[in-house]
MIVOKOL-213999 format. One line per 3 residues: number of its first residue (from 1); for each residue y, z, x of C-alpha. Coordinates in steps of 0.5 Angstrom, whole numbers, m for minus. Layout:
% residues N
NUM	Y:Z:X | ...
***
This chain:
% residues 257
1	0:0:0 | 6:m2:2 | 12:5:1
4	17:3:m2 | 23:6:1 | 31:7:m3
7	37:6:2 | 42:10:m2 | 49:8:m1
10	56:9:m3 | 63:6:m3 | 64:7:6
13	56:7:7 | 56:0:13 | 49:1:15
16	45:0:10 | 43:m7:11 | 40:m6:18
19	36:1:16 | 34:m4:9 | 31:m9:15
22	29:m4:19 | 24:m1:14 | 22:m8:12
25	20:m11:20 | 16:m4:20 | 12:m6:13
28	15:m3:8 | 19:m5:1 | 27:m3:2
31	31:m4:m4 | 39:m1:m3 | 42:3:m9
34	48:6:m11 | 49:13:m12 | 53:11:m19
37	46:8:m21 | 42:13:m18 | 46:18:m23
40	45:14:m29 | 38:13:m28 | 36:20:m23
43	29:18:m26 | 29:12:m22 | 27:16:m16
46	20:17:m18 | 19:10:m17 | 19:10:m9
49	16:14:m3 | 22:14:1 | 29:16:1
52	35:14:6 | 41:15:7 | 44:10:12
55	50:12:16 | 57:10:15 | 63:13:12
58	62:14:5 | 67:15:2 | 72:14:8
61	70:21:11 | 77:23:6 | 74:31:6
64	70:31:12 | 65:27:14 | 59:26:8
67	62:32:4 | 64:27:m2 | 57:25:m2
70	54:31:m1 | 58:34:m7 | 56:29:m11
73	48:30:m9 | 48:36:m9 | 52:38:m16
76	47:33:m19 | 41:30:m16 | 39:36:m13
79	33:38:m17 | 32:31:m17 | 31:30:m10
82	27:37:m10 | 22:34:m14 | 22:28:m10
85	20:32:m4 | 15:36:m7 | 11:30:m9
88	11:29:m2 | 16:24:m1 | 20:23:6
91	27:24:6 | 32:20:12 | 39:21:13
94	42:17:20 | 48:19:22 | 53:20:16
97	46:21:12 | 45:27:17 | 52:30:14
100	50:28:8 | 43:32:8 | 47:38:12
103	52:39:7 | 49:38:1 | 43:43:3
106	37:38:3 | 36:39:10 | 37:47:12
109	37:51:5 | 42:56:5 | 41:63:5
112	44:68:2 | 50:68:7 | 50:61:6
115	50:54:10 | 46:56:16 | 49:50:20
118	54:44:20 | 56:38:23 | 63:38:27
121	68:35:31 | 65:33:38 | 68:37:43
124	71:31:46 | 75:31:40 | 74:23:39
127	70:18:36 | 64:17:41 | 60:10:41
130	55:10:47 | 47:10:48 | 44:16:49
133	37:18:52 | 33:23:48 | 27:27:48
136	23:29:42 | 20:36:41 | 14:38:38
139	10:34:33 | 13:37:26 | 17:31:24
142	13:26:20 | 18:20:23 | 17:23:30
145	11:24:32 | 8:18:35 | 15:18:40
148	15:22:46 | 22:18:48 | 27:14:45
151	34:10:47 | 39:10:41 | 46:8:40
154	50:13:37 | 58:12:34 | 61:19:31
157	66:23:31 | 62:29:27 | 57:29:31
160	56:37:34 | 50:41:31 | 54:47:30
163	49:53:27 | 52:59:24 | 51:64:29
166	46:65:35 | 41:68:31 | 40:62:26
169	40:58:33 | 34:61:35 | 30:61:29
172	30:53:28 | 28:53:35 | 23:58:34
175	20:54:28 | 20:48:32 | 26:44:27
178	30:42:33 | 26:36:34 | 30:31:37
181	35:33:43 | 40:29:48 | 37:29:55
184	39:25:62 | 37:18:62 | 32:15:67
187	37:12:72 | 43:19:72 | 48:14:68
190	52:21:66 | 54:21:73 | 58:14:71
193	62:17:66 | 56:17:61 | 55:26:60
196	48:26:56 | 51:30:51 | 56:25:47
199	59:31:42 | 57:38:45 | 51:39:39
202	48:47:41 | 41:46:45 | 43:38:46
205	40:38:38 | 42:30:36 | 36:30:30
208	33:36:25 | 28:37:21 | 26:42:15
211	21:47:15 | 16:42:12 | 18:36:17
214	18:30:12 | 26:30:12 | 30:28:18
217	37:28:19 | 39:25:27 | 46:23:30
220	43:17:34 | 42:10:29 | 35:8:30
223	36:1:26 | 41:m1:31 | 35:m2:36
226	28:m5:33 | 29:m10:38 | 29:m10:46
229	35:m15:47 | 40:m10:43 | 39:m6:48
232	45:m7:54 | 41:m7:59 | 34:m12:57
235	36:m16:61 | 34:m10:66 | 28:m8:64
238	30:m2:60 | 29:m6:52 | 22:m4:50
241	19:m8:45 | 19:m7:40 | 26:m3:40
244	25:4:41 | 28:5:33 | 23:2:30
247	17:5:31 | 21:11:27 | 20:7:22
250	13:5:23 | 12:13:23 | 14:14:16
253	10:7:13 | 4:9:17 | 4:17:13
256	2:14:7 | m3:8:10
***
């Protein structure tokens, strides 16, 4: 069976395109909806195995980046999604998707003293477009497990994982939810200007999972490289094929193979 995945966007999103086509290269069946369909018809949710949001700006990023449509999920499609998750759907947010998943609390429930982390400005107070080397960690992520290293490209500028305080820090470390993390690059390019942290994120964090692993939120665009030519340096050596992106998406198609 071929999943069938839901690219959910709104006014701002632009990455919608490249994720619908990087699910498809992967083997499964993208379809992009509006939110506003989606809020007339939640139900419509029942009929695909995996959610997307893509990156972008949704909603210019106007409040805070993915806040608007956080709000709008979280104030009437959270049951919704919570039932999606419990029949053993898989959850992705890329970049504003991850703030979307943040601030809404798809991705980390809140407890009683609140949100247990945010997305916040990079460190360099400015928008950062680069590639970054990462490293994944453990197993728990479902889209990660068959990826031990990847590079991606990232362009944010809210993009520092912040948690609430240490002891939130330690207990999503602890339970293995840090799962994606900036680390050098092979050939030391942060020693040219290129540090392995673009924003400053707590731990290096650039992706994050919750407590079952089937939702993910990472900064870094994996639809931006399915193939070894999007990388800058291919015709060095360093593009793999297929593009490191796309064998996260194959993860996720090959959980329901």
């Amino acid at each position: 069976m071929r999943p069938r995945v839901l690219i959910l966007r709104a006014p701002g999103t632009n990455c919608d395109v490249e994720t619908a086509f990087a699910f498809e290269q992967a083997g499964a069946r993208a379809e992009s909806v509006h939110i506003n369909r989606l809020l007339e018809s939640p139900a419509l949710a029942s009929q695909f195995q995996i959610l997307c949001i893509p990156g972008g700006f949704s909603y210019g990023d106007d409040v805070a980046a993915g806040r608007i449509l956080a709000s709008r999920i979280q104030h009437h499609l959270a049951g919704r999604l919570e039932e999606f998750r419990a029949r053993g759907g898989l959850i992705l947010g890329i970049c504003n998707g991850f703030q979307v998943l943040i601030k809404s609390g798809i991705l980390l429930e809140p407890d009683a003293q609140g949100p247990t982390a945010t997305l916040t400005w990079n460190d360099s107070g400015k928008y950062e477009d680069r590639w970054v080397h990462l490293a994944v960690c453990g197993s728990k992520s479902v889209f990660l497990r068959s990826i031990d290293t990847m590079s991606l490209p990232v362009a944010h500028a809210e993009g520092r994982f912040v948690p609430r305080d240490q002891d939130a820090l330690a207990r999503l470390d602890r339970a293995g939810q840090l799962v994606l993390k900036y680390c050098s690059r092979p050939d030391n390019r942060e020693t040219l200007g290129y540090p392995d942290n673009p924003n400053g994120s707590m731990l290096n964090t650039a992706g994050v999972c919750d407590a079952t692993g089937r939702v993910l939120g990472l900064m870094p665009h994996p639809e931006r490289h399915i193939d070894a030519t999007q990388h800058p340096r291919w015709t060095r050596g360093e593009g793999r094929q297929p593009g490191d992106g796309l064998r996260l998406f194959a993860s996720a198609v090959e959980f329901f193979a």
